[in-house]
C-alpha positions as CSV (number, residue, x, y, z in Angstrom):
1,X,78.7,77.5,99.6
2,X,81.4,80.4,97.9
3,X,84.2,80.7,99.5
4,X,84.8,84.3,101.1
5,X,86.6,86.7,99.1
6,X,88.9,89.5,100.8
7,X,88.1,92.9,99.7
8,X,91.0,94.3,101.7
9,X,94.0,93.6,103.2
10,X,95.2,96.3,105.2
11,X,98.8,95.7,107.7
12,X,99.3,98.2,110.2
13,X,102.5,98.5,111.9
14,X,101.5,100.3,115.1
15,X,98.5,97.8,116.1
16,X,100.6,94.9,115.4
17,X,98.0,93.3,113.7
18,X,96.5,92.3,110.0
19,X,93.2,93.8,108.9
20,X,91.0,91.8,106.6
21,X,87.8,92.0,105.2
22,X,85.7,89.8,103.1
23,X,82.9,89.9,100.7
24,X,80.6,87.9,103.2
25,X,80.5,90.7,105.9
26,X,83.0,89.3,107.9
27,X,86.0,91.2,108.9
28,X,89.0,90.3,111.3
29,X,92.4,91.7,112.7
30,X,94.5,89.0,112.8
31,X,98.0,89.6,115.1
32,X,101.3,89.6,113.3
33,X,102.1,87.4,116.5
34,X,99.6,84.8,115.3
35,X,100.4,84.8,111.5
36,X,104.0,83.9,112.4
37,X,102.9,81.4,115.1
38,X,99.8,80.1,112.7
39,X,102.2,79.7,109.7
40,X,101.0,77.2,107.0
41,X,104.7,76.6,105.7
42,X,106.2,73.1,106.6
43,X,108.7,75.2,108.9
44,X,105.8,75.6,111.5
45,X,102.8,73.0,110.4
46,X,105.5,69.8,109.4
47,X,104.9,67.4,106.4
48,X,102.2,65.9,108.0
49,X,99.9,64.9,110.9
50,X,101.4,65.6,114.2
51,X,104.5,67.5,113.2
52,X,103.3,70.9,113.7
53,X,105.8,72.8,115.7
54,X,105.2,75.0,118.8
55,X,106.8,78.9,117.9
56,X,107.4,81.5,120.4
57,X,109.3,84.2,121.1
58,X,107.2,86.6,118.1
59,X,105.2,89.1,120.4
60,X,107.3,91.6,118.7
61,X,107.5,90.4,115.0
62,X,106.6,92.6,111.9
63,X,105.5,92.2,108.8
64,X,107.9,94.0,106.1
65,X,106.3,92.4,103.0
66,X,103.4,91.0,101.0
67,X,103.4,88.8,98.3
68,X,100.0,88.4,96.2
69,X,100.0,84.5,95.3
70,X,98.0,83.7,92.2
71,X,94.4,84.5,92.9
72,X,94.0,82.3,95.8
73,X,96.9,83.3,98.7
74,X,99.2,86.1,100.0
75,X,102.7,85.1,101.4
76,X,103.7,87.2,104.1
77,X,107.6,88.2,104.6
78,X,108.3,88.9,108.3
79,X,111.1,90.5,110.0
80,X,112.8,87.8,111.4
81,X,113.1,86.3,108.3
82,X,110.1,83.9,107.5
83,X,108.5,84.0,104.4
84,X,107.2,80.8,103.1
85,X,103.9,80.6,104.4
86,X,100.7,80.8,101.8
87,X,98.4,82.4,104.0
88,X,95.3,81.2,101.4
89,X,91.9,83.4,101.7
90,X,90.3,80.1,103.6
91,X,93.0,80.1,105.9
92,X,93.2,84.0,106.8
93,X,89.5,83.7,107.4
94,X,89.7,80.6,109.5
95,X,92.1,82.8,111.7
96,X,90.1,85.4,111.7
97,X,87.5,83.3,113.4
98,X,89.7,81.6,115.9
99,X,90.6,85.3,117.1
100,X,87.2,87.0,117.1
101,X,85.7,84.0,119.1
């Protein structure tokens, strides 16, 4: 099956929250809180199975930046400094779904 595409990518400040929609119909707001907590980098997920670390303390975190990543990812700079996630189009729609269920 193709993967889903995003057809845009739209961050606003007031809601908090990540809008996203993809070329399969699908489309999600995904909270700033959760893309900081839901990091892929090694600072949040570890270097392997069972190291993922539990982050709190983001209710209020922004998102001053966007990277685009090759083809295949966006990194996301946040205000408290983080900004080595690859938030990969896979992964923003897996998030998507884990909020919209």
């Amino acid at each position: 099956m193709p993967r889903a595409w995003p057809q845009t990518l739209r961050f606003n400040a007031a809601d908090k929250a990540l809008y996203v929609q993809f070329d399969d119909g699908a489309h999600f707001a995904i909270p700033f809180e959760l893309l900081r907590t839901e990091s892929p980098s090694a600072e949040v997920q570890g270097h392997g199975p069972g190291q993922k670390v539990t982050v709190t303390g983001k209710e209020n975190v922004a998102i001053t930046g966007a990277e685009p990543v090759g083809r295949y990812a966006v990194r996301l700079i946040f205000d408290d400094g983080h900004d080595s996630g690859l938030f990969t189009w896979d992964y923003l729609h897996t998030l998507g779904k884990s909020c919209a269920a």
